[in-house]
Structures are given as C-alpha cells and as structure tokens.
C-alpha positions in Angstrom: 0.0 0.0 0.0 3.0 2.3 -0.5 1.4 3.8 -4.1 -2.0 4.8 -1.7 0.5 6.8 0.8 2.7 8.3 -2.0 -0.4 9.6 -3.6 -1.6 10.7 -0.5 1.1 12.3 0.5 1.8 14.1 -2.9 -1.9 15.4 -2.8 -2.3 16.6 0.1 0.2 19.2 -0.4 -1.2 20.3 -3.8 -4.3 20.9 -2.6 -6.4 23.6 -0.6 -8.7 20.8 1.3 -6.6 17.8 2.2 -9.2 16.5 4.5 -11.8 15.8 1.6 -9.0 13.7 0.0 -10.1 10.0 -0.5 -8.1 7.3 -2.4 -9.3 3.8 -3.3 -7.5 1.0 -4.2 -8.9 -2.1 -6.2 -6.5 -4.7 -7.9 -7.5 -7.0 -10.8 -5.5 -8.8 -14.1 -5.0 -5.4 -14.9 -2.9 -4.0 -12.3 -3.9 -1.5 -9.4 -6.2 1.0 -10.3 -6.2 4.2 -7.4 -9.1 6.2 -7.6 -8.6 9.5 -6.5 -11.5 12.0 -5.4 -10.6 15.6 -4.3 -13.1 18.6 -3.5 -14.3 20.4 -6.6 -12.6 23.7 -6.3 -9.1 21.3 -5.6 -10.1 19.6 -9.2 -8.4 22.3 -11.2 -5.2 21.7 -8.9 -5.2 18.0 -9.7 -6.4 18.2 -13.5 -3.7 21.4 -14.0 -3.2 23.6 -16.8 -3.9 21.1 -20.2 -3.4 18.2 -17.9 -0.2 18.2 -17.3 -0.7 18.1 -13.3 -2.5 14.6 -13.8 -0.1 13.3 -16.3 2.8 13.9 -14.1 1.6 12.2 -11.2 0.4 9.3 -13.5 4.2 9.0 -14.8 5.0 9.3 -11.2 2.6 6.5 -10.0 3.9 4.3 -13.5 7.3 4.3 -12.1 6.6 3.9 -8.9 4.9 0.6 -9.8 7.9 -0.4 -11.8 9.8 -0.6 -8.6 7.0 -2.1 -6.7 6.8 -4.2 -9.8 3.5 -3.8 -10.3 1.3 -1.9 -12.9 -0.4 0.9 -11.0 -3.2 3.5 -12.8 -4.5 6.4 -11.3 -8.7 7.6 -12.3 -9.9 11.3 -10.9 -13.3 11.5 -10.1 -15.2 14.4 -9.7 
C-alpha cells in the first residue's frame, strides 16, 4: 500500500482541502487501479493547466509501480 500513501502524501500538499482527500484502491488482471477524489474547487489543482498536473503524477505512480513491480493506474473523479 506504499502507491495509496505516496499519492496521498503528494496530494495533500497540492491541494487547498486535504481532509476531503479520499483514495481507493482495487487490484484485478489489470494491475492496481487508485481512484482519487478531491473537493471540486481542488479539481483544477489536480487536473492542471492542459493536464499536465494529472499526467505527471500518473508518470510518477507508473514508475513507482515499476519498482514495486506492479502496474499501478490512477482515475480522478469528480
């Protein structure tokens, strides 16, 4: 569960409401998928300009699964 207390950790200091932060985790053949939900005025934060807050921590979160060794996906809901 190291991936759900990076993420966490990475998160909680982006945003403006940390306590509203939740993070699932579910596994299948896939890999692990973390599902991320913020508070909506923090979703602008997380999405960043043209996406390129939410693609960095994706990257991030790919290679931490590479040393976990494990394949590791990361959905925003709103």
């Amino acid at each position: 569960m190291k991936e759900v207390e990076f993420l966490q950790y990475v998160v909680e200091n982006l945003v403006n409401h940390p306590g509203d932060i939740q993070i699932e985790r579910t596994e299948d053949e896939l890999g692990t998928l973390l599902t991320l939900r913020v508070n909506k005025e923090d979703m602008g934060i997380i999405i960043g300009k043209s996406g390129n807050t939410i693609n960095a921590l994706r990257s991030v979160l790919r290679l931490l699964g590479m040393k976990l060794d494990k394949k590791l996906n990361l959905k925003v809901l709103d």
